[in-house]
C-alpha positions, 0 to 999 in steps of 0.5 A: 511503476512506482519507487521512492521513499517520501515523508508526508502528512495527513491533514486533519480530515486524513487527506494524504498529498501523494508524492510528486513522483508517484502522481506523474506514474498515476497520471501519465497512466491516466489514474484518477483513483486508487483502490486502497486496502489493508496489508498484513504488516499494519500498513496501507496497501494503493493500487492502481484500478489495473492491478487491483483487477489482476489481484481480484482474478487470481484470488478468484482462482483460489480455492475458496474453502482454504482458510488462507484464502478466507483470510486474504478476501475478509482482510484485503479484498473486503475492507477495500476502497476506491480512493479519488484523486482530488485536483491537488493529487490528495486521496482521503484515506477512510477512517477505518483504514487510517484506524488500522494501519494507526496512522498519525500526521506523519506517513511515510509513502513508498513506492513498492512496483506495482503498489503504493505502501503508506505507513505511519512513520513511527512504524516505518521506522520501527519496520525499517530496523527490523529490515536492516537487521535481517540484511545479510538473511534476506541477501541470501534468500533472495539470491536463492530465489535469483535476485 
């Protein structure tokens, strides 16, 4: 289970430190790779290799003509990798992924459940307001949900 906020760095060859926190649930949990991939909102998606698994077979469930699902496999599942965990508990983020959620040095890593979000921290911060913004909407919609 992951949860927290944490500022970060990538070094210059795009390695990222995960947050201390966040290594003791991959490691108690005997990880030693990430599955890193895009997420819709221009951020970075890392999964444990479990549940990237549990993804794969419920999109593999789903119609493969619905052009959602076409988008979700060519957005998501394709441009995927698997990212080692080094001795110092840093994953290189490839190039292409850094390119796409436009990371710079400064990152932020959340610790979302399941998953691991990593954005660059101007856009977190940008995101960050729209979320407080919109307070008092999602309260209600998630109470509607029974959250």
């Amino acid at each position: 289970m992951f949860f927290g906020e944490y500022r970060h760095t990538l070094d210059p060859k795009g390695r990222l430190s995960i947050p201390g926190k966040l290594k003791e649930a991959l490691v108690n949990g005997a990880h030693e790779i990430l599955i890193v991939t895009k997420d819709f909102d221009t951020c970075l998606m890392a999964y444990p290799p479990e549940e990237w698994t549990r993804i794969l077979e419920k999109a593999k469930g789903l119609p493969m003509t619905n052009p959602h699902v076409k988008n979700f496999n060519r957005h998501v599942v394709a441009p995927a990798m698997e990212c080692l965990l080094d001795k110092q508990g840093r994953i290189l983020i490839p190039p292409s992924l850094r390119s796409y959620a436009k990371l710079n040095k400064e990152v932020v890593v959340l610790g979302m459940h399941y998953k691991i979000e990593i954005w660059d921290h101007k856009r977190w911060k940008e995101k960050e307001q729209q979320i407080n913004q919109s307070a008092q909407e999602i309260s209600t919609a998630l109470a509607s949900l029974g959250l």
